[in-house]
C-alpha distance (Angstrom), angle and dihedral (degrees) to the residues before:
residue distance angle dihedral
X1 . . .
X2 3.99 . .
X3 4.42 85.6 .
X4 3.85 93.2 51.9
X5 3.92 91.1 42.6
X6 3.66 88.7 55.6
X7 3.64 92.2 43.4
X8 3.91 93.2 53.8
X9 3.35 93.5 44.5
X10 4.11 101.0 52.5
X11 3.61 123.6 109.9
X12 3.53 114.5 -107.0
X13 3.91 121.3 -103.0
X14 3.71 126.7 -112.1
X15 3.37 112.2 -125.6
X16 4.06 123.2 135.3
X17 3.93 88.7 4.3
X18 3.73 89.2 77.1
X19 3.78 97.6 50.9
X20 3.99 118.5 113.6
X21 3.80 91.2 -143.8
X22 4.06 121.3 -129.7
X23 3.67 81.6 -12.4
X24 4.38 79.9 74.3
X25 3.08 125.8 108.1
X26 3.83 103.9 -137.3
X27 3.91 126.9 -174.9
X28 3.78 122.9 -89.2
X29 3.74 95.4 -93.2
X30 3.82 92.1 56.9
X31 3.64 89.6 48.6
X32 4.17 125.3 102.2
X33 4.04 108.9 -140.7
X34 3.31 82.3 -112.3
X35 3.73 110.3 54.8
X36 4.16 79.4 40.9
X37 3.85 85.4 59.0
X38 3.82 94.6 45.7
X39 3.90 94.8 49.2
X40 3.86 89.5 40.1
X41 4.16 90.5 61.7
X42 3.54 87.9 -121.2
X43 4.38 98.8 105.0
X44 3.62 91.7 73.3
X45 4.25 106.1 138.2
X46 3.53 120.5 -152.2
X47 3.95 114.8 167.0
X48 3.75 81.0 -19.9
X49 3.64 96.8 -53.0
X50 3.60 128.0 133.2
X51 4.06 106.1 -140.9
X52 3.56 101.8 -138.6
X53 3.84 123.0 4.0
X54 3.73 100.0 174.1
X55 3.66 91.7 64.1
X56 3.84 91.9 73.5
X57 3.94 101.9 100.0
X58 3.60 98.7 -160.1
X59 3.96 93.3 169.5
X60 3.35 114.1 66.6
X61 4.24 119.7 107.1
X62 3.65 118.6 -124.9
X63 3.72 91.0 -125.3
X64 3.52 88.4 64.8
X65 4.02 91.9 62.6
X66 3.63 141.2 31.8
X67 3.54 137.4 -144.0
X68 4.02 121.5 -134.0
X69 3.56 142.5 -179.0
X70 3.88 120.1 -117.3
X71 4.39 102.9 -179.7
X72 2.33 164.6 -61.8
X73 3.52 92.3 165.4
X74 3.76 90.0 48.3
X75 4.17 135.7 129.4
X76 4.09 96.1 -139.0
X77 4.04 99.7 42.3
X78 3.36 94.2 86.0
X79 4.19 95.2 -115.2
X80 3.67 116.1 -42.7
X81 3.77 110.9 -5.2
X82 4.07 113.9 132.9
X83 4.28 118.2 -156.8
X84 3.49 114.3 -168.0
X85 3.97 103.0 -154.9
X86 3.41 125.7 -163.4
X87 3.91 113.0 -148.4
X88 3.67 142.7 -161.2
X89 3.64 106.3 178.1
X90 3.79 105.7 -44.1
X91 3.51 97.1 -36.0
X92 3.87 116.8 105.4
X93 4.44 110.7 -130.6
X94 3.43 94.9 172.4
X95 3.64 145.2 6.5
X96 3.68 141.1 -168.2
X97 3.47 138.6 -166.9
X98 4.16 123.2 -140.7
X99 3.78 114.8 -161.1
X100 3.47 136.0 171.1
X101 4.10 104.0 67.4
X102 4.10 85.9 109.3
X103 4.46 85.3 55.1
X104 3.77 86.7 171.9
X105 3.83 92.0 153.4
X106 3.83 89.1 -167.5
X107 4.24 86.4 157.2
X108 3.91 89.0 64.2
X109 3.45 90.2 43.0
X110 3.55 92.7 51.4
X111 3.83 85.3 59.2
X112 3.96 87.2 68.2
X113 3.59 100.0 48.4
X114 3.69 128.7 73.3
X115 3.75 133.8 -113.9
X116 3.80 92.2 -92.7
X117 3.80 97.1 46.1
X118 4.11 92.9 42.0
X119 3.83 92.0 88.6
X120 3.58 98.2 60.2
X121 3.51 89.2 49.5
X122 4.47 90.0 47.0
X123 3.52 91.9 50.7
X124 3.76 94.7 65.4
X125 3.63 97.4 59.9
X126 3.74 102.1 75.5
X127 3.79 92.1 23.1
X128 4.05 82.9 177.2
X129 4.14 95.5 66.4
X130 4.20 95.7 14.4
X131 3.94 88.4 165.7
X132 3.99 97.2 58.2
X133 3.75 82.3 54.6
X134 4.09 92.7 46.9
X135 3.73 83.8 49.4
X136 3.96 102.5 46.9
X137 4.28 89.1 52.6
X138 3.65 92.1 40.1
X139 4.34 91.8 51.3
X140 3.99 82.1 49.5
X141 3.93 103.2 46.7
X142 4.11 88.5 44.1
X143 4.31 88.0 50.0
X144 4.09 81.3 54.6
X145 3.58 89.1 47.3
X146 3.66 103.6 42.4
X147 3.78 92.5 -142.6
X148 3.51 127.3 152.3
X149 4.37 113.7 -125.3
X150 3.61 116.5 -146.6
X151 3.79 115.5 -102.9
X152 3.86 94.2 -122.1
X153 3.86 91.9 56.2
X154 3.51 91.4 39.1
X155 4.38 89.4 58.8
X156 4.37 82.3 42.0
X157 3.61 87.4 65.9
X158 3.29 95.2 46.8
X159 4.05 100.9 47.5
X160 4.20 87.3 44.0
X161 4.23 88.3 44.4
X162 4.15 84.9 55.8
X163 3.41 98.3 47.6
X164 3.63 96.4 39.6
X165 3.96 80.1 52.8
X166 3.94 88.8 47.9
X167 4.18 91.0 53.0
X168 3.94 89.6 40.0
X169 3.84 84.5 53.7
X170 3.77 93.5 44.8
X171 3.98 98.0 58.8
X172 3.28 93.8 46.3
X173 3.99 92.6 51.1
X174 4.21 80.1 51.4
X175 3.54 96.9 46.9
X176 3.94 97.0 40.3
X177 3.73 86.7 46.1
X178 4.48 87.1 50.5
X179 4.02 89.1 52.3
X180 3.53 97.2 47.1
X181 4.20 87.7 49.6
X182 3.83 102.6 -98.8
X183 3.89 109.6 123.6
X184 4.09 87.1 167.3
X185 4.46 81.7 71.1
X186 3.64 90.3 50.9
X187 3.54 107.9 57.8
X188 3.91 92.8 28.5
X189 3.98 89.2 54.4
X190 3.71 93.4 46.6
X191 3.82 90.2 44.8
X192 3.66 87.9 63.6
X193 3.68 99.8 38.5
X194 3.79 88.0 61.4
X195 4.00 94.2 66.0
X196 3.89 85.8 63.6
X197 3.83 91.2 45.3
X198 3.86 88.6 51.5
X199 3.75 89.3 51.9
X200 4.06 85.8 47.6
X201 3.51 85.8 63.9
X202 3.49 106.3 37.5
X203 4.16 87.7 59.6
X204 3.37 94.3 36.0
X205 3.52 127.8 20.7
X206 4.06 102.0 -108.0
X207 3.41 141.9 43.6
X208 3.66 106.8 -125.9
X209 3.39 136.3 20.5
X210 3.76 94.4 23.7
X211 3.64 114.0 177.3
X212 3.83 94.1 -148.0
X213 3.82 107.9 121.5
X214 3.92 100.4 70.8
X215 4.02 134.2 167.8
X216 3.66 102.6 -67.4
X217 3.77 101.5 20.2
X218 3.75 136.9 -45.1
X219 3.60 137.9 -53.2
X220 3.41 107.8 -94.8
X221 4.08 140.4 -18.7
X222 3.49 123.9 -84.4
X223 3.58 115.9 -84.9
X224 3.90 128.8 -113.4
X225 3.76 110.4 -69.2
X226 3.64 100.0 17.5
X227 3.78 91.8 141.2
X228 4.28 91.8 59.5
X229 3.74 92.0 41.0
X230 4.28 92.2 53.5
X231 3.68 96.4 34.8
X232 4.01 84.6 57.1
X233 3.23 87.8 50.7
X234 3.41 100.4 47.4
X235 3.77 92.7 44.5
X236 4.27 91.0 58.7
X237 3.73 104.4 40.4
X238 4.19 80.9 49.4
X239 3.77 92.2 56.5
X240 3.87 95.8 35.2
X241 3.86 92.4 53.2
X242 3.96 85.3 62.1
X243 3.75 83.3 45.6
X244 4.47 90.0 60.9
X245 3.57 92.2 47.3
X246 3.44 92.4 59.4
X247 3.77 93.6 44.8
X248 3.62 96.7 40.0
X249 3.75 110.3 20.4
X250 3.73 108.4 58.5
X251 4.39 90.4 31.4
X252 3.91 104.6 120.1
X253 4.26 93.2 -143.8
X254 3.88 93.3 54.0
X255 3.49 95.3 37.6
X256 4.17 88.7 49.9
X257 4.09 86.4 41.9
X258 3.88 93.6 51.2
X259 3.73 111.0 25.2
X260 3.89 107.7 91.5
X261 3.84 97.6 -4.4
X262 4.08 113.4 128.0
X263 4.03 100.3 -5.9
X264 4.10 109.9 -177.0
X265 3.80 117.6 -171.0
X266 3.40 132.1 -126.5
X267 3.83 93.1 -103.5
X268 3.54 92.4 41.6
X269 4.01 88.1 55.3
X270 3.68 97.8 45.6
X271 3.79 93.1 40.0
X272 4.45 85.4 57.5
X273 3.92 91.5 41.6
X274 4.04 91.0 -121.0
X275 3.80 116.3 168.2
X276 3.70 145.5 -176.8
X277 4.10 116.9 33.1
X278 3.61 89.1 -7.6
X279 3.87 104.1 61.5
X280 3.72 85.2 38.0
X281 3.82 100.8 48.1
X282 4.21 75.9 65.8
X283 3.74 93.0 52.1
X284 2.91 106.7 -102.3
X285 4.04 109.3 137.6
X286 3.80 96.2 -151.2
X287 3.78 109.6 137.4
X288 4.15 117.8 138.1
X289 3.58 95.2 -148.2
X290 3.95 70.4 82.2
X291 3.37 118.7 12.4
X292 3.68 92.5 54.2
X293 3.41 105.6 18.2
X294 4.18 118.3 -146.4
X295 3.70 126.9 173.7
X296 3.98 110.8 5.6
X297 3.39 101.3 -39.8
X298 3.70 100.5 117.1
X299 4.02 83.3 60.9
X300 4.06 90.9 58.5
X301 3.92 130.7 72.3
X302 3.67 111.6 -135.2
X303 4.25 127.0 142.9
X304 3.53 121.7 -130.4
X305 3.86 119.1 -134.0
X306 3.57 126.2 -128.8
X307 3.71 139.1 175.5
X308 3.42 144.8 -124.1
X309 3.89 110.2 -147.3
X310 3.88 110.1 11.8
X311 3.20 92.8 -123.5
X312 4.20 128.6 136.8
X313 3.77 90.6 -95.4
X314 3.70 96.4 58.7
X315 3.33 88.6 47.3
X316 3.77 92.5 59.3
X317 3.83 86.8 44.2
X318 3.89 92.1 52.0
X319 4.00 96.8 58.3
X320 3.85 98.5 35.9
X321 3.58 93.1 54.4
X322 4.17 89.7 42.7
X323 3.42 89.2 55.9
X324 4.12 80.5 60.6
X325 3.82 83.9 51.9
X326 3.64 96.9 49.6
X327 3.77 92.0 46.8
X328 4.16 79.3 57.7
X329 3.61 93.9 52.4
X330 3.80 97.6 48.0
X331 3.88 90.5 47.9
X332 3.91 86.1 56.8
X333 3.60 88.6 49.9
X334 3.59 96.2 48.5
X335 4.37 85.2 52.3
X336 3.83 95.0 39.9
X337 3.81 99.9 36.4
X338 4.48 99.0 131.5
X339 3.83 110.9 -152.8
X340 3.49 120.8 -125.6
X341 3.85 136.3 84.7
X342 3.73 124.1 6.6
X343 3.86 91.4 -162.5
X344 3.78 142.3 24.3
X345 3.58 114.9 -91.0
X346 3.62 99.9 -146.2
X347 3.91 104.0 129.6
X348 4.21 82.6 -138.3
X349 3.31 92.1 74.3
X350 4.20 118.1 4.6
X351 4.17 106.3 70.3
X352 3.69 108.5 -135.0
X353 3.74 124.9 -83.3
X354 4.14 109.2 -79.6
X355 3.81 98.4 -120.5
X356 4.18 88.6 59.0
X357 3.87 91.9 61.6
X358 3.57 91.5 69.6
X359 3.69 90.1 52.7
X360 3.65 112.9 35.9
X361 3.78 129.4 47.6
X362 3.89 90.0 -151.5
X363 3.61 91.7 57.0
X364 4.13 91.6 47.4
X365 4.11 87.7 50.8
X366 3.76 91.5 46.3
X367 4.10 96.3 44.1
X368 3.83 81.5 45.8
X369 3.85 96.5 52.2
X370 3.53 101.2 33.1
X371 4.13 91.9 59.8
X372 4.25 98.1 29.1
X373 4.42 96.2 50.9
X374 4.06 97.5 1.6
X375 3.93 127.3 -150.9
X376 3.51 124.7 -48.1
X377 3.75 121.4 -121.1
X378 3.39 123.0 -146.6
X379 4.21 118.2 -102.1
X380 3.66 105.5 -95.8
X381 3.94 141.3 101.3
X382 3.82 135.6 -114.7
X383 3.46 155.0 150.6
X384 3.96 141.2 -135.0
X385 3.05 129.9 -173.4
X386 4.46 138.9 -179.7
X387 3.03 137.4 178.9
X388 3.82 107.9 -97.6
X389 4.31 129.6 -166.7
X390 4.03 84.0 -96.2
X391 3.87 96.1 42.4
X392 3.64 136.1 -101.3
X393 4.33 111.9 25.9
X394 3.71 112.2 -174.9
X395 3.88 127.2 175.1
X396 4.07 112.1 -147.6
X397 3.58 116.0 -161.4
X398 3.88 141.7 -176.6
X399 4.05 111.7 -177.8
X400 4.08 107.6 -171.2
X401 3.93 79.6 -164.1
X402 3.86 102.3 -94.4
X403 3.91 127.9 109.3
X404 4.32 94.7 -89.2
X405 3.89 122.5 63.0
X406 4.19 109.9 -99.5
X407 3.88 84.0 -148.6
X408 4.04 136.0 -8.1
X409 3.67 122.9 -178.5
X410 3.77 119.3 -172.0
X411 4.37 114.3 -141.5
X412 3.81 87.6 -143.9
X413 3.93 102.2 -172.9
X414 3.96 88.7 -160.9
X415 4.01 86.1 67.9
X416 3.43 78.2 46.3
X417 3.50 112.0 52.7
X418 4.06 90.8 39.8
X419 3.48 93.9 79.6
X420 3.76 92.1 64.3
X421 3.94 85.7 67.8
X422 3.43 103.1 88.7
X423 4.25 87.9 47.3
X424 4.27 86.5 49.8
X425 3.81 94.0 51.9
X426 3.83 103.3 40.6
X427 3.67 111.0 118.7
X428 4.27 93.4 3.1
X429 3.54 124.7 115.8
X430 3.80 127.6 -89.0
X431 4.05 88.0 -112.9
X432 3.75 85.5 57.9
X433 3.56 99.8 64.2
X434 3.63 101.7 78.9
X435 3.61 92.1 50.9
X436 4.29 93.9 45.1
X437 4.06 86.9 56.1
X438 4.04 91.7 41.5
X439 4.29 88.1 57.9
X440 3.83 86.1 47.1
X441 3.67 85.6 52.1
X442 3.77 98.7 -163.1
X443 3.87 121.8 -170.6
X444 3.89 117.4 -157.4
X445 3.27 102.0 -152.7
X446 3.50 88.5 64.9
X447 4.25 97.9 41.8
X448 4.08 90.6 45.8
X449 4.10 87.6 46.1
């Protein structure tokens, strides 16, 4: 009687309930040859072609291997990303990445919000380089519009996109630097990223996610003795980026834990769609600050980095010597920067200046309409994309005329570059996977948009 009262009473177990679907990874025997292929790297089609059939190891048992969990609930995957590794030994045969725990669904949202509110909702996604994001959606909604932005906001945007690039850089140097075992990298990289941060806030009111680059310019001028503050700026992350090549560069363990660990070809890499550090760490000189040239950056000499072997130490090559770059750019921008306007001043789309609200009842209607419904934007579609920290950014948009975006699809190149994962840690050690997803430097909020 006591047995079957226990029995009755017993929680139920959870089995299937806890399974994440096709995004599982399930054991060899489970597996079609071609989802093996597909998680194996080896299903990679170009012209038709598989890459590199002999790579599929369709032999081995599964009790000769075992599949763990590594996240989501985990220090190094930068927030909420699950890998489900299959292991023989210490050797990594196959791994998977789990999204969605993060669901923000920030691109649906963004279909309930109007023009004026969209960047505040942008800005969120890549909450590591906000203003690249501001920028992308703002280039998009001003194609719809056909309107013309003002050259001095126009160089803005690109001095705040370069040293948003600079701090993006910087905490991944710090955390790249903390999962290979140097603490000295982390608080030195996050000591310089808070200059920028401070500049954030002196321009425009916060630190992250700032909601100043807006359709038809940004949100307000530069303030008084911008030029000192960036210049100083400039000046330390220079000298301190000498400083993490000698700490990092010429030190035996990281160059043993980076040199040679998860190379991707060029082919492989084009053939996945990857962008950013990791296309270029293979060579490849694709960057659209320069291929396909947006803002001013046809008007600025910069040099963009590529690699040799595609392997994690180019890739830690590639962003500390673009943070040299950007530091270029943003002196340029400091020398070049035209006075003028900060923002459009079509009445569509700029709200009057504050001190006229006081004083005219058309300005207090328009102020009022422009941030309760918004502007309409004409029916049409189009994309924009730049070149973000993480690679290729692009803004998709479908306006059905009214005041709120009928669709908008982010290109997020950390979605992106996360399927090259499984391809990076094929054949490495176990101890190598933290630092294989560090040089793809995902961010969640951006993959789970």
């Amino acid at each position: 009687m006591t047995d079957h009262v226990r029995t009755a009473n017993r929680p139920p177990r959870l089995g299937p309930e806890t399974s994440e679907g096709v995004q599982e990874l399930l054991r060899r025997e489970n597996t079609t040859a071609g989802e093996l292929g597909r998680e194996l790297g080896a299903v990679l089609r170009i012209d038709g072609k598989v890459l590199d059939p002999n790579s599929i190891d369709f032999e081995r048992n599964d009790d000769e291997t075992m599949i763990i969990n590594m996240g989501p609930s985990h220090p190094s995957t930068h927030g909420v990303l699950r890998l489900m590794l299959e292991l023989d030994g210490e050797v990594v045969l196959r791994t998977k990445p789990v999204i969605g725990y993060l669901h923000t669904g920030m691109e649906k949202t963004g279909e309930e919000l109007s023009y004026v509110q969209g960047a505040t909702n942008v800005t969120r996604m890549d909450y590591l380089s906000p203003v690249n994001n501001e920028i992308a959606y703002a280039l998009a909604v001003e194609k719809l519009l056909a309107i013309e932005v003002p050259a001095r906001a126009t160089w803005i945007r690109m001095m705040m996109g370069e040293l948003n690039r600079i701090s993006s850089h910087l905490v991944w140097m710090a955390t790249n630097g903390m999962d290979i075992g140097s603490t000295s990298m982390m608080i030195y990289g996050l000591r310089e990223r808070e200059l920028v941060l401070a500049f954030f806030e002196k321009t425009a009111g916060l630190r992250l996610n700032l909601n100043y680059v807006r359709p038809g310019g940004v949100a307000a001028d530069l303030p008084d003795g911008w030029e000192d503050d960036v210049l100083v700026i400039c000046d330390t992350i220079e000298a301190r980026t000498y400083e993490y090549d000698d700490l990092l560069t010429g030190q035996m363990i990281f160059r043993q834990r980076m040199e040679g660990v998860a190379p991707i070809t060029a082919e492989e890499a084009l053939a996945l769609g990857v962008t950013g550090p990791l296309l270029r760490s293979t060579g490849v000189p694709w960057d659209l600050r320069r291929s396909m040239p947006y803002l001013a950056y046809d008007e600025v000499d910069f040099d963009v980095i590529v690699g040799t072997y595609g392997d994690n130490f180019d890739r830690y090559s590639i962003r500390l010597n673009e943070i040299r770059e950007s530091v270029k750019i943003v002196r340029q921008c400091i020398a070049k920067m035209p006075l003028g306007d900060y923002r459009t001043q079509d009445p569509k789309v700029t709200p009057p200046p504050r001190a006229r609200i006081d004083e005219s009842m058309e300005a207090l209607i328009h102020h009022f309409k422009l941030f309760t419904e918004g502007f309409h934007v004409p029916i049409g579609e189009v994309y924009s994309a730049i070149e973000s920290p993480r690679g290729e950014l692009g803004c998709y948009i479908v306006s059905d005329g009214g005041p709120k975006p009928y669709r908008i699809h982010t290109r997020a190149p950390s979605f992106v570059n996360l399927q090259a994962v499984p391809l990076l840690m094929r054949g490495g050690l176990l101890s190598d996977t933290i630092t294989v997803i560090s040089t793809v430097d995902p961010v969640m909020g951006e993959v789970d948009r």
